[in-house]
N, C-alpha and C positions, 0 to 999 in steps of 0.2 A: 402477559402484556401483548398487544395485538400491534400490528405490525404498524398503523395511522399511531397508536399511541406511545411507543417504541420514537418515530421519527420524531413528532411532536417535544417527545422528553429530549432528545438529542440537541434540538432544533433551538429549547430555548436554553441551553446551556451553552451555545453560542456563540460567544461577544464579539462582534462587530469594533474594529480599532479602527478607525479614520486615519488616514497619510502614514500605514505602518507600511514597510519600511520605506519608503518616499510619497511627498503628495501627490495625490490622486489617487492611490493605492486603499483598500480597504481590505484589510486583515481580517480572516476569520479565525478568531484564538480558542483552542479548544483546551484549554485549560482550563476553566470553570469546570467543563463537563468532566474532565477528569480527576477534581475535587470532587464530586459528588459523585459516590459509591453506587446508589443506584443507577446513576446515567450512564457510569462507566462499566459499571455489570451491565446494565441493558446492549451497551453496544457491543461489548465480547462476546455477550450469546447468541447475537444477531450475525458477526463476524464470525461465529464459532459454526453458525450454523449453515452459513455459505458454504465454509471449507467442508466440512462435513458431504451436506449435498453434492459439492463437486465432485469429489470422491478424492480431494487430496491426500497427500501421505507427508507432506510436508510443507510449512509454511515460508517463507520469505518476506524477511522485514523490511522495507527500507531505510534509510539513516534520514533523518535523524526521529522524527516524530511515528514512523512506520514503525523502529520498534517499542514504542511504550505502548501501542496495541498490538501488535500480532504478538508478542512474548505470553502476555494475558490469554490473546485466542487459542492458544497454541498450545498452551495448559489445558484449558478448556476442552477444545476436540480432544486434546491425548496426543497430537502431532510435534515432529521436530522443529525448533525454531532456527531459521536459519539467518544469519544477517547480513544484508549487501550492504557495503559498506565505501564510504569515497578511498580514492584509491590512496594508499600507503598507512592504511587504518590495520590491516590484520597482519600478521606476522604467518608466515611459513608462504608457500607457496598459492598462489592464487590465480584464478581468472580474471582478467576486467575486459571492461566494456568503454569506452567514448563516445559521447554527445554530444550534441550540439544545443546552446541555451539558444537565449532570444541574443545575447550579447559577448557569445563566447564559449566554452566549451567546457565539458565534466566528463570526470574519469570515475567509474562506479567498480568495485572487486568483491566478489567471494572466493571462502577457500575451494582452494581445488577438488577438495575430496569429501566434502559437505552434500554433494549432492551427484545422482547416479542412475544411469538407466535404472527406469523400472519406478522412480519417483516419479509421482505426480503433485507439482507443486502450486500452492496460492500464494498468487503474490498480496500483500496488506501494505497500504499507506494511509495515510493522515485525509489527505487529498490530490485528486487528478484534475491537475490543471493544464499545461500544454501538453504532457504525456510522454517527454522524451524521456525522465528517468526512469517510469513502468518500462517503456519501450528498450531502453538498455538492459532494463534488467531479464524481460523475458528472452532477448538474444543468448544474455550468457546462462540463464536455464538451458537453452536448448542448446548450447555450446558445451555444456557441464553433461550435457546424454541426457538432462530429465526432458520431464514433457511439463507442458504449461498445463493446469487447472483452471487456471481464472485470474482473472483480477478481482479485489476487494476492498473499497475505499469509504471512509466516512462520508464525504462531500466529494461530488464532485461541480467543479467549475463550468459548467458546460461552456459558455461567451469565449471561454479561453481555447476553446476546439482539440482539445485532449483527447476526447474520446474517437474522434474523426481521424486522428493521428494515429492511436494506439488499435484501431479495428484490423490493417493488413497484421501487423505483428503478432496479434492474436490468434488469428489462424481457426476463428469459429469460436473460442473458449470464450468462454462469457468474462465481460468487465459489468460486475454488482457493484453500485454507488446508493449508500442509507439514502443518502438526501443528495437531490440534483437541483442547483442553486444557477 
């Protein structure tokens, strides 16, 4: 499948929700496309193929929708799944990070011993919208001794200025987005 035909299939599996979760809000749900085996194969081996390229050695989920895809990709390459999780979620010892939202703040943690010099990790989400939870999360990568590979996201939001946010944090590693909406 070629990379125009890839996005297209992604693209209309889509659904567009009007006033979710408040009006004027417009939700992009990707649950259709994750009903439909071909679209959700399509996007792991596109996703598989990122990490791959980077030359990761380990992936990074984020909660909640980041892990129903990179767990998949993550099989796929052959790579560890690792999952950042809101804080008070994992049990034993952990790292976290804090953020700043649009209207308040988030606490994001992995375990401590999950990840190690010498790892090279992609991060996977759903979608990059303003970009503070990518950004927390490659802090505590590099807090944990790995090194960032990339970011890797379904959609991203460009309007929302995510990407403009998350480019110093990245430190040159590329941020791949299937589709730029």
């Amino acid at each position: 499948m070629t990379a125009v035909s890839t996005q297209e299939l992604l693209l209309s599996r889509i659904r567009d929700v009007p006033d979710h979760p408040k009006p004027g809000v417009v939700f992009k749900d990707i649950t259709p496309l994750l009903a439909d085996p071909q679209a959700f194969r399509a996007l792991t081996g596109a996703l598989a193929e990122l990490c791959l390229r980077s030359g990761a050695t380990k992936i990074v989920g984020l909660e909640a929708r980041g892990f129903i895809l990179a767990a998949p990709v993550a099989v796929t390459a052959e790579l560890g799944f690792i999952p950042v999780r809101k804080a008070g979620k994992l049990p034993g010892a952990t790292l976290s990070q804090a953020y700043d939202l649009e209207y308040g703040s988030a606490e994001i943690e992995v375990h401590a011993e999950d990840l190690a010099a010498g790892d090279r990790v992609m991060v996977i989400d759903d979608v990059l919208a303003t970009g503070g939870t990518a950004e927390a999360s490659l802090e505590l990568i590099r807090r944990a001794g790995a090194e960032v590979a990339g970011v890797a996201v379904l959609m991203e939001l460009g309007f929302l200025g995510g990407r403009a946010r998350l480019e110093p944090a990245l430190r040159g590693a590329p941020l791949e987005a299937l589709i730029t909406l």
